[in-house]
Backbone as a ProteinNet text record, in pm:
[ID]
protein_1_A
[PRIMARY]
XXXXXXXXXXXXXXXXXXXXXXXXXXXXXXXXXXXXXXXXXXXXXXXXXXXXXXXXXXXXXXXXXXXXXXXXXXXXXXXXXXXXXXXXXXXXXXXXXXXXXXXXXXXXXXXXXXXXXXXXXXXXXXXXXXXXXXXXXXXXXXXXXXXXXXXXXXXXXXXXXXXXXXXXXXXXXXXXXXXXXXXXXXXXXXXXXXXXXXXXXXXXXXXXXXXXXXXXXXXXXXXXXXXXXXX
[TERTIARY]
39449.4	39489.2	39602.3	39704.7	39823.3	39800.8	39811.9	39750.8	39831.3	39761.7	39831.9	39935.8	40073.4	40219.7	40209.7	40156.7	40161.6	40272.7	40366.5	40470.4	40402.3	40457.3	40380.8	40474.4	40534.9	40589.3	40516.8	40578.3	40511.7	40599.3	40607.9	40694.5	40682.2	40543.9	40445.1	40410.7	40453.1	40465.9	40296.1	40247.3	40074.2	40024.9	40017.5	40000	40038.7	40134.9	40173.1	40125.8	40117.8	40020.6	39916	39816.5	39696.7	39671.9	39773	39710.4	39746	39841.2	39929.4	39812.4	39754.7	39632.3	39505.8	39469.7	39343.5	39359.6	39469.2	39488.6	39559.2	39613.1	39670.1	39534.9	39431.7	39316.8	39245.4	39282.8	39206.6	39313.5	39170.1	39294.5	39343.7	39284.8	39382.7	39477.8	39553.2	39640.9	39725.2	39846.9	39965.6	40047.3	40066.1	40147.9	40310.4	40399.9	40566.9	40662.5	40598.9	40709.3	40661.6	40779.7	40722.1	40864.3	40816	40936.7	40911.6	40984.5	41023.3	41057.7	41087.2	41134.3	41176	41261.2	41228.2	41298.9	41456.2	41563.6	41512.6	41502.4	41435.2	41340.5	41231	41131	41122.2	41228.7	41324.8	41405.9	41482.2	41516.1	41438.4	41310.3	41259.5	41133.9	41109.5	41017.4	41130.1	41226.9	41313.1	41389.9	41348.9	41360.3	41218.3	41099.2	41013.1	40917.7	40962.3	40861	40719.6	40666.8	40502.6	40455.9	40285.4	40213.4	40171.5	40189	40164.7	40204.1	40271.2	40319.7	40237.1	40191.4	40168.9	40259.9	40267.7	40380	40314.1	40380.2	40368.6	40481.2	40392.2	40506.6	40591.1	40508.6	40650.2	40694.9	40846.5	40914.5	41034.7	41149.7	41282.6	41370.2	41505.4	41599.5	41552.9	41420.4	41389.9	41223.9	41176.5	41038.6	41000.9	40851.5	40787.4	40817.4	40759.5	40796.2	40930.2	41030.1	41160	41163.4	41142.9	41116.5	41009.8	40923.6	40824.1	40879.9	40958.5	41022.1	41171.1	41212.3	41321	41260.4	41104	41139.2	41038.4	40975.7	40887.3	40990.7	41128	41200.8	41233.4	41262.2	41300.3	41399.2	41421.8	41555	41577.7	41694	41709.9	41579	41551.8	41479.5	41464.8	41324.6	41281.4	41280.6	41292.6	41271.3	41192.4	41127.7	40980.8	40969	40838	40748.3	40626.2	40612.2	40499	40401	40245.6	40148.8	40203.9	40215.4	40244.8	40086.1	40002.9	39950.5	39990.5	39969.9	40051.1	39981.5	40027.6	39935.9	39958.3	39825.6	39825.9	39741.8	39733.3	39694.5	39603.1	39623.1	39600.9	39526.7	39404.2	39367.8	39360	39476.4	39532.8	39689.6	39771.7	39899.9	40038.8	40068.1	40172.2	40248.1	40267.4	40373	40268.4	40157.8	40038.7	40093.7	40026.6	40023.5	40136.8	40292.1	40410.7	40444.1	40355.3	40359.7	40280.9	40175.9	40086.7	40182.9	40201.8	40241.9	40366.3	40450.9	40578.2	40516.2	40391.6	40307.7	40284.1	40256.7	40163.8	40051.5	39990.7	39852.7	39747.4	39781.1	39677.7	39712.6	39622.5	39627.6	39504.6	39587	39455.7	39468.4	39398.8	39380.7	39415.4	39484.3	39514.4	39415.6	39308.8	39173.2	39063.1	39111.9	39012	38965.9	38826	38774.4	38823.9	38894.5	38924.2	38867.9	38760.8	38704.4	38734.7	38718	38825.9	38938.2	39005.1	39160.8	39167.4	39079.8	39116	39041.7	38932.8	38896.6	39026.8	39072.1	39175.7	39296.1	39383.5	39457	39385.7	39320.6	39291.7	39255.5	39205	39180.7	39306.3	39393.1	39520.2	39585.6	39605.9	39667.5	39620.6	39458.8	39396.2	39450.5	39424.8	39453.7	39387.6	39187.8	39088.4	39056.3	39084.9	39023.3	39098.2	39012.9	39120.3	39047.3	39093.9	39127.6	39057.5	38949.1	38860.8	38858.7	38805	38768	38790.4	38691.7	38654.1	38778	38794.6	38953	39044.6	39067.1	39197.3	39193.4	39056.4	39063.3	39072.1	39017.4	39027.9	39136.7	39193	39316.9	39458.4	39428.3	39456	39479.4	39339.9	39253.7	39352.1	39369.6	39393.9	39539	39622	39774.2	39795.8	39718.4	39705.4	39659.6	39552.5	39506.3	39606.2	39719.9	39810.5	39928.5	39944.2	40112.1	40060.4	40143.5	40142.4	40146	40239.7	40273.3	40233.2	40164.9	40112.1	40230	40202.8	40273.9	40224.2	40276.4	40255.4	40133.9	40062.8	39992.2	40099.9	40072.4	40173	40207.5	40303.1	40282.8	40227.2	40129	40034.5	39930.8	39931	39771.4	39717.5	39774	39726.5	39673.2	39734.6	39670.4	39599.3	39509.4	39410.1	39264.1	39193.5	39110.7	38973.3	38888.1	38756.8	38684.9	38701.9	38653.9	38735	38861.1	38952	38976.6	38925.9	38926.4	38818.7	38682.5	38606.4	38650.9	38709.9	38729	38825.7	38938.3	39061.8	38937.9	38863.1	38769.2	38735.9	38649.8	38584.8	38636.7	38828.8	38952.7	38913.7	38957.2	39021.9	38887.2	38792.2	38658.1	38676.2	38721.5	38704.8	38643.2	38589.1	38484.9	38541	38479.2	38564.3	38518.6	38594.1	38573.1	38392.4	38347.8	38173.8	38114.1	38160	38056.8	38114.6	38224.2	38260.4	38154.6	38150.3	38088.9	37949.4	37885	37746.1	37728.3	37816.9	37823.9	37803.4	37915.8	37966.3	37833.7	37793	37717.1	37779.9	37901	37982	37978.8	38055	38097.9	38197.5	38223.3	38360.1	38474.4	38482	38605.8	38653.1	38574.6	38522.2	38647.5	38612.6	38629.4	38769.8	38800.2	38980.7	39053.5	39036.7	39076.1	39114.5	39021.2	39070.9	39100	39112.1	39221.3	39353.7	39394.8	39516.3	39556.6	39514.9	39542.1	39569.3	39520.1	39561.6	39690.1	39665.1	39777.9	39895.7	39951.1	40015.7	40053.7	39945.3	39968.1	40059.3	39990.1	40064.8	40188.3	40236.9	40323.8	40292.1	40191.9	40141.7	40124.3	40163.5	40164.8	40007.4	39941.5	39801.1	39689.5	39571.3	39452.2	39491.8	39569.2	39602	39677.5	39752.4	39846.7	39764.7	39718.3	39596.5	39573.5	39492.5	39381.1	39493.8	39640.9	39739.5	39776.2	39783.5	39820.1	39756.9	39552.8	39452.8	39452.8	39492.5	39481.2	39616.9	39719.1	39838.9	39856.9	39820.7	39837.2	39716.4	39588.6	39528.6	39379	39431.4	39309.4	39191.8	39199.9	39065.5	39135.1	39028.1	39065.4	39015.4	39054.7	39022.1	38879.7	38771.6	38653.2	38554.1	38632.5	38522.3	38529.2	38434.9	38435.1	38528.3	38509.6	38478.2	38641	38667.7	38769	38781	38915.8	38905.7	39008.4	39052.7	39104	39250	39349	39479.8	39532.3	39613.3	39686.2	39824.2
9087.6	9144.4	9244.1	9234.3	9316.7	9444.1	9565.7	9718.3	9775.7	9829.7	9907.8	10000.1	10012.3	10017.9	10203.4	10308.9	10453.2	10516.3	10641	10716.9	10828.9	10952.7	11088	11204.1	11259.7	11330.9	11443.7	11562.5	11688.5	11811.1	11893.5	12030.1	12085.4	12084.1	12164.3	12023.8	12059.8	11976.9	11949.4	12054.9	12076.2	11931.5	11944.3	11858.9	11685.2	11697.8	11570.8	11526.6	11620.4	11578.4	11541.8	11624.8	11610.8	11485.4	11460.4	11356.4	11221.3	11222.4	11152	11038.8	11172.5	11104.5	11076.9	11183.8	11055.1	10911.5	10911.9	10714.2	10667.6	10714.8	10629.7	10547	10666.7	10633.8	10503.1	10459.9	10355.3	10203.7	10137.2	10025.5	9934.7	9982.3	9868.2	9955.6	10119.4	10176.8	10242.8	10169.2	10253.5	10337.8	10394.7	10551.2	10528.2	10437.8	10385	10518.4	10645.8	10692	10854.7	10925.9	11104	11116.9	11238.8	11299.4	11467.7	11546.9	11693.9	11733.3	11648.5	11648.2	11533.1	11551.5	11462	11354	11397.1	11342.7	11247.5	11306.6	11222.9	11115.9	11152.1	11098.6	10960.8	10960.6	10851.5	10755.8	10842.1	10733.4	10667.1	10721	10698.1	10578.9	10593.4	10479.7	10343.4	10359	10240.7	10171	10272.2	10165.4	10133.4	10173	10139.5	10082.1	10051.4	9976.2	9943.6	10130.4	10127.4	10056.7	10006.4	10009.1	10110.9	10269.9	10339	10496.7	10556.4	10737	10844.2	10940.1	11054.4	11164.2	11194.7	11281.6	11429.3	11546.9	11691.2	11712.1	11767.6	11773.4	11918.5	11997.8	12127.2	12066	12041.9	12037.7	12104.1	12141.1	12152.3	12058.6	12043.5	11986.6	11927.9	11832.3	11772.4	11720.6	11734	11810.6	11657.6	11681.6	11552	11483	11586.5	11512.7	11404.6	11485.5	11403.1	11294.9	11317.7	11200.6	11051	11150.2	10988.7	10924.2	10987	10941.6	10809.6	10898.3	10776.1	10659.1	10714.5	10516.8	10470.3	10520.1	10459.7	10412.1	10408.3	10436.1	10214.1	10187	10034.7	10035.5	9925.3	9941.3	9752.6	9765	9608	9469.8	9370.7	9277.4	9263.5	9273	9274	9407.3	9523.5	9706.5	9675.2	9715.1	9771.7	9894	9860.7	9966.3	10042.1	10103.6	10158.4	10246.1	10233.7	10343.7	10427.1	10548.5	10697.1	10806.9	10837.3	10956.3	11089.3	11196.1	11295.4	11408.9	11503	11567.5	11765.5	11790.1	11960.8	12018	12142.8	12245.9	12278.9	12236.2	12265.7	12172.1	12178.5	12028.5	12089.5	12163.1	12159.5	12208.9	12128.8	12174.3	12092.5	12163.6	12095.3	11977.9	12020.9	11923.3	11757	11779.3	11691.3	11584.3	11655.5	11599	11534.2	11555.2	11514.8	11421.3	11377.8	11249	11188.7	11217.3	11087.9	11066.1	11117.1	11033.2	10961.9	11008.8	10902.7	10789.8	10786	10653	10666.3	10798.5	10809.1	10742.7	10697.6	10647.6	10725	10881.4	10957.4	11074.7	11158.8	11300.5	11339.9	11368.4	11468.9	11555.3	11668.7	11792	11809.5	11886.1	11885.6	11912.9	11928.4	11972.2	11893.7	11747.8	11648.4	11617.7	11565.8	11544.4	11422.7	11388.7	11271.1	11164.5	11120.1	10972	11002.1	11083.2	11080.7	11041.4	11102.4	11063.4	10904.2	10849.4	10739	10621.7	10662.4	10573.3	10576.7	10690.8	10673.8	10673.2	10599.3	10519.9	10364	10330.8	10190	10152.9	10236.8	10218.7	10217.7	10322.9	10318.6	10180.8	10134.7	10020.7	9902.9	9874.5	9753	9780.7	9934.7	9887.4	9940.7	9927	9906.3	10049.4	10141.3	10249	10391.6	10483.6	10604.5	10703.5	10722.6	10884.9	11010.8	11024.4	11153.2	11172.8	11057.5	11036.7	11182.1	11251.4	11378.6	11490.9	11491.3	11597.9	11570.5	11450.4	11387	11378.7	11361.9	11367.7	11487.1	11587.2	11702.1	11772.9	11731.5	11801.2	11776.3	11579.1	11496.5	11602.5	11624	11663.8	11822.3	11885.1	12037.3	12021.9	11902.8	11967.6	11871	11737.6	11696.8	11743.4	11831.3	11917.6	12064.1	12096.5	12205.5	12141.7	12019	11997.9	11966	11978.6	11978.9	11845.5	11760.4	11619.5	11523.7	11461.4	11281	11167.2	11128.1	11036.7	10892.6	10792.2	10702.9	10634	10537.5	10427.6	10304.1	10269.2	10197.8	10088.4	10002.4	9860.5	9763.6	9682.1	9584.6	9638.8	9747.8	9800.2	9703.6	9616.6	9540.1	9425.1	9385.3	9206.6	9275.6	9343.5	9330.9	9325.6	9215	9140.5	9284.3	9226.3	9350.9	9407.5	9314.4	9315.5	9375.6	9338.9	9448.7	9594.9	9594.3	9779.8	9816.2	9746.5	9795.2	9831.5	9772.3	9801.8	9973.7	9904.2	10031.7	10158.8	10141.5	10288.6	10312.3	10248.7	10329.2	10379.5	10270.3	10304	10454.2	10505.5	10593.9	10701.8	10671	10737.8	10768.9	10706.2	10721.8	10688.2	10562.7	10471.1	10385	10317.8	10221.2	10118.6	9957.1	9869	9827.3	9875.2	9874.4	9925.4	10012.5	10102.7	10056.5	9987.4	9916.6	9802.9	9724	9579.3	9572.2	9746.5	9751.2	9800.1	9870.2	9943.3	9782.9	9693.3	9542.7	9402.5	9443.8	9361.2	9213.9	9272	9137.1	9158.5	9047.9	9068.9	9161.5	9229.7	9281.3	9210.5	9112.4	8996.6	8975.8	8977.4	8964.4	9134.2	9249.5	9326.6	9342.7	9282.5	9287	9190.8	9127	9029.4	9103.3	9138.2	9251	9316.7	9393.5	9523.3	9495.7	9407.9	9332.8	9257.8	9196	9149.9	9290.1	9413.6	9489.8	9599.3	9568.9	9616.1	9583.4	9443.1	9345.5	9313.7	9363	9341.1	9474.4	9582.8	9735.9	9758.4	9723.1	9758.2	9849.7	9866.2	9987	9946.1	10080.2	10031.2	9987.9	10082.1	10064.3	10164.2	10218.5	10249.4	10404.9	10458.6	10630.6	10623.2	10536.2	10530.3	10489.5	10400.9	10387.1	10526.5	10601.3	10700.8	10829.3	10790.9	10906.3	10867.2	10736.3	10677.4	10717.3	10670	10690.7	10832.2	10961.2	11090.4	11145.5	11092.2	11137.9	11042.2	10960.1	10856.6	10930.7	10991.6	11026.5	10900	10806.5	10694.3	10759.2	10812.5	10949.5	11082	11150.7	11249.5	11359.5	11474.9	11599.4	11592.3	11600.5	11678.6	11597.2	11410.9	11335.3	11185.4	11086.8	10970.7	10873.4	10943.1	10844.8	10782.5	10645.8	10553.7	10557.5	10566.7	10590.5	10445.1	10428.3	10283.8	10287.8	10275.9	10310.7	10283.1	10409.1	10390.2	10306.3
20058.8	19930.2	19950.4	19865.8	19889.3	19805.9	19888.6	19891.6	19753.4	19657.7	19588.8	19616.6	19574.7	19620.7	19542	19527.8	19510.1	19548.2	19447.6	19469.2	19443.5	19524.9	19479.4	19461	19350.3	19361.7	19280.6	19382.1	19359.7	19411.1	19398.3	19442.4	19538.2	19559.2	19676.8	19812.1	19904.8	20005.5	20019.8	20036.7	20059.4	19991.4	19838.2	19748.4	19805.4	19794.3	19878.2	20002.6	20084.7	20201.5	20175.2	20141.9	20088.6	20022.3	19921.5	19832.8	19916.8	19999.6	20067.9	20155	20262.6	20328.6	20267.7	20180	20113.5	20057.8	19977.4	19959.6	20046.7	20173.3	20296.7	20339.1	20325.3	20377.2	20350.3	20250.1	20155.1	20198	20257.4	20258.3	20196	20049	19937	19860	19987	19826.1	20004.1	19920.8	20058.5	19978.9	20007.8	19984.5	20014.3	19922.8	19920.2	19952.1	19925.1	19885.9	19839.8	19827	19772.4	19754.2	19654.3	19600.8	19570.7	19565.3	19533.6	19414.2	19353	19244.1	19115.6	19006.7	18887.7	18966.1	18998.3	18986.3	19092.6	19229.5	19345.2	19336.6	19196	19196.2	19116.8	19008.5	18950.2	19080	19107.1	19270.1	19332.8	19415.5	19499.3	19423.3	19311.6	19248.1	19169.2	19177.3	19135.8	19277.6	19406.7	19503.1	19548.7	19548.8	19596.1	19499.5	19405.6	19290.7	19299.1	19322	19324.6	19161.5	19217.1	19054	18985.4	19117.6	19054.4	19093.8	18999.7	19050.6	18972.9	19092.4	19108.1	19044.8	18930.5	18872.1	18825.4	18923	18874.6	18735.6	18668.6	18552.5	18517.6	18644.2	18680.8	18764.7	18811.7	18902	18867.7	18986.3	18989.2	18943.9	18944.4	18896.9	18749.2	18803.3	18638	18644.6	18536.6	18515.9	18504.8	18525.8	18542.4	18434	18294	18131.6	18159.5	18182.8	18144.4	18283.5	18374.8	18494.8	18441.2	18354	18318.9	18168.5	18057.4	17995.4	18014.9	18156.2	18207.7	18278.1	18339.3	18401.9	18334	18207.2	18116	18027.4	17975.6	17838.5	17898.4	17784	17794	17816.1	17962.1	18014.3	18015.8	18097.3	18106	18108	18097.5	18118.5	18292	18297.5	18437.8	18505.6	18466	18532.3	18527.8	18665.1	18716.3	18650.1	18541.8	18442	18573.9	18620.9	18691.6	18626.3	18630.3	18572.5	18618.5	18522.4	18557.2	18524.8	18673.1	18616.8	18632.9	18510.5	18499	18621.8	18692	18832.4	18725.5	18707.1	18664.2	18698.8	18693	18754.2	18609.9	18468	18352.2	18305.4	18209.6	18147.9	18008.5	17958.7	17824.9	17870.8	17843.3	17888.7	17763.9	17718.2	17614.7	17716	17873.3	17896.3	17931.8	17940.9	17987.7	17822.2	17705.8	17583.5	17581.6	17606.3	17560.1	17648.4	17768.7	17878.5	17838.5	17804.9	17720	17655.2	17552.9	17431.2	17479.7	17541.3	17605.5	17706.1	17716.3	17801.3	17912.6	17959.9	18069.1	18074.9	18154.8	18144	18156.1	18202.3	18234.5	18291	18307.2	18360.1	18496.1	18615.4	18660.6	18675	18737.3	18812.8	18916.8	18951.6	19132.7	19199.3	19131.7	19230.7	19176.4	19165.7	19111.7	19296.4	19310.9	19448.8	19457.5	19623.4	19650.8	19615.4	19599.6	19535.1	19386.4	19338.9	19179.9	19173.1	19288.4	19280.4	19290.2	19444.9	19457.5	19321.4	19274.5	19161.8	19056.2	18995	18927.4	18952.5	19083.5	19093.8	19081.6	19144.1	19119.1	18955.1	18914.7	18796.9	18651.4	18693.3	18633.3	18668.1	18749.3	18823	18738.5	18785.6	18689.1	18562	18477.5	18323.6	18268.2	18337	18247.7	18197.5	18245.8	18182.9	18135.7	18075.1	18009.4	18122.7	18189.8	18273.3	18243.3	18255.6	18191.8	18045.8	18039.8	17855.9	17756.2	17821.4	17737.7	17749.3	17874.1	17863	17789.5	17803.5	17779.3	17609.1	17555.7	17433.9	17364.3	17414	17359.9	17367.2	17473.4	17472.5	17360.3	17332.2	17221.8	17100.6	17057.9	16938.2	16921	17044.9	17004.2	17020.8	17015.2	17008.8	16870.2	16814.6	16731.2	16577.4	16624.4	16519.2	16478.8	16561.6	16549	16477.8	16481.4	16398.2	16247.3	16154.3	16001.8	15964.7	16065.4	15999.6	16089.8	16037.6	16056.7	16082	16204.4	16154.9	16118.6	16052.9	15974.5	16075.9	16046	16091	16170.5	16301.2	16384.3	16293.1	16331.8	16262	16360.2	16266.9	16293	16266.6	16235.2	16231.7	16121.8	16013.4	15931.2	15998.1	16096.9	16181.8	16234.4	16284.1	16347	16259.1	16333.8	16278.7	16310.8	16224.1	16181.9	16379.5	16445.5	16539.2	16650.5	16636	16682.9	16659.1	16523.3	16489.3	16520.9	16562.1	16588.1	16760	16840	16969.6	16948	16909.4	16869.5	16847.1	16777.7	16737.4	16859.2	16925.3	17033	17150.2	17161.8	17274.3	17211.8	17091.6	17071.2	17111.5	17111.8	17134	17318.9	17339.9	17492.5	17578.1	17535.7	17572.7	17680.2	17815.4	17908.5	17851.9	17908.8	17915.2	17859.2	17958.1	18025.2	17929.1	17867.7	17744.5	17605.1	17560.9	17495.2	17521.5	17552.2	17597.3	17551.2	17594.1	17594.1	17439.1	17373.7	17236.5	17141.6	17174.4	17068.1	17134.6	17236.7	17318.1	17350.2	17359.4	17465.1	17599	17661.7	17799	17813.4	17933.3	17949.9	17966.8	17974.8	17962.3	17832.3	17734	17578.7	17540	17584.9	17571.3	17629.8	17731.3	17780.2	17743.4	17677.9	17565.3	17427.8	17324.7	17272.3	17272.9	17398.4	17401.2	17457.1	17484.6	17572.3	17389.6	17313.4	17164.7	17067.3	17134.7	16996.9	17054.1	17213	17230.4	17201	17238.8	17196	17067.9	16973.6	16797.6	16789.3	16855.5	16820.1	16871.4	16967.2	17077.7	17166.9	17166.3	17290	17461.3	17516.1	17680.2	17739.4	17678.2	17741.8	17678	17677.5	17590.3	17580.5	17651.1	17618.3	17501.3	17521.4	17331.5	17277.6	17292.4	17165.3	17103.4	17202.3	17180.6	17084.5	17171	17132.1	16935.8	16921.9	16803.5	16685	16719.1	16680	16579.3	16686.1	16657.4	16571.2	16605.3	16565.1	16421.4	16399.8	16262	16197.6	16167.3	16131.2	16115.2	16203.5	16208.1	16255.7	16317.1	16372.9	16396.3	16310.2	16290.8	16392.1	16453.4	16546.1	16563.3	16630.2	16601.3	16527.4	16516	16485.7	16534	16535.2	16599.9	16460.9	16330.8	16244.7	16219.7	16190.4	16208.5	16047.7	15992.9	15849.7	15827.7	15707.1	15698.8	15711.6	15741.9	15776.8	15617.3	15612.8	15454.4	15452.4
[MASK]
+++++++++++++++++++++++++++++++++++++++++++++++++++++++++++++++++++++++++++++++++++++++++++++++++++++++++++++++++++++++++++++++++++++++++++++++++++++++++++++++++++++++++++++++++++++++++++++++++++++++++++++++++++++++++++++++++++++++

């Protein structure tokens, strides 16, 4: 099996080491590449076309935010798109919120324990899951619940069929694959099928936009599960 292809950029050399050898360690995730910074860190993942980068979103020259906006932004036919998870010291951080929403796939802690780290690279990579459900939502909820204006409901939110909004609700709930499956009492295949169809209906990269869409369109609202009908 060919090893998951990882970039790590970070400011703090420490950091990079550290994170460097725990997934060297693993022998389905090789470590392509590191960076110091934005500018570097844009270079160094468009020659080494990991599935997946390690992004601090303080850095020098250019900050993680604007580093994961350029090699997330649509470029020619055929750019290598790579999962981006966002790396903080914070698990409420304006610059965390403003990488989701430009399509990060996720956020950790710099002091998440190594089998955290390594479950959520593989897991960013596959697809299947949202990145500390509960942080990630709340943190959603409290920069979502501070702006005045909504924005509209995506388009397509009309094609999706009754069974698809029932999935979309519980993405946005923070539910994996597995607890989806067990909530609708399908298979999980059943369950990556519809979420791969509503992504595809929406234009979304993967289940953090969902969850980011969900909150920011007013389809779920701050501080509740409940899925209201898109206006």
């Amino acid at each position: 099996m060919t090893p998951l292809r990882v970039v790590i950029a970070d400011d703090q050399r420490l950091v990079r080491a550290g994170f460097g050898m725990i997934l060297g360690a693993q022998p389905d995730i090789e470590v392509v590449g590191e960076a110091s910074d934005g500018v570097e860190a844009i270079r160094v993942v468009r020659a080494a076309r990991p599935e997946v980068v390690l992004m601090d979103v303080r850095m020098p020259e250019l900050d993680g935010l604007a580093a994961t906006r350029e090699l997330l932004s649509e470029g020619p036919t055929g750019r290598h798109v790579p999962k981006i998870l966002i790396l903080t010291t914070f698990d409420v951080d304006d610059y965390v919120y403003e990488a989701l929403a430009a399509g990060a796939s996720g956020f950790l802690l710099k002091d998440t324990p190594p089998e955290q780290l390594v479950e959520a690279v593989r897991s960013v990579a596959a697809g299947d899951s949202l990145l500390a459900p509960t942080v990630t939502r709340r943190l959603i909820e409290h920069f979502v619940s501070s702006r005045a204006q909504r924005r509209p409901p995506p388009d397509g939110m009309d094609e999706l069929t009754p069974r698809e909004v029932e999935v979309f609700r519980l993405i946005a709930r923070g539910l994996s694959n597995t607890e989806i499956a067990g909530e609708l009492v399908v298979s999980e295949a059943t369950v990556k099928t519809h979420v791969a169809r509503i992504l595809l209906k929406l234009g979304l990269r993967d289940r953090v936009q969902v969850v980011v869409t969900a909150y920011e369109s007013g389809i779920v609202s701050p501080g509740g599960d409940t899925l209201g009908a898109p206006a």
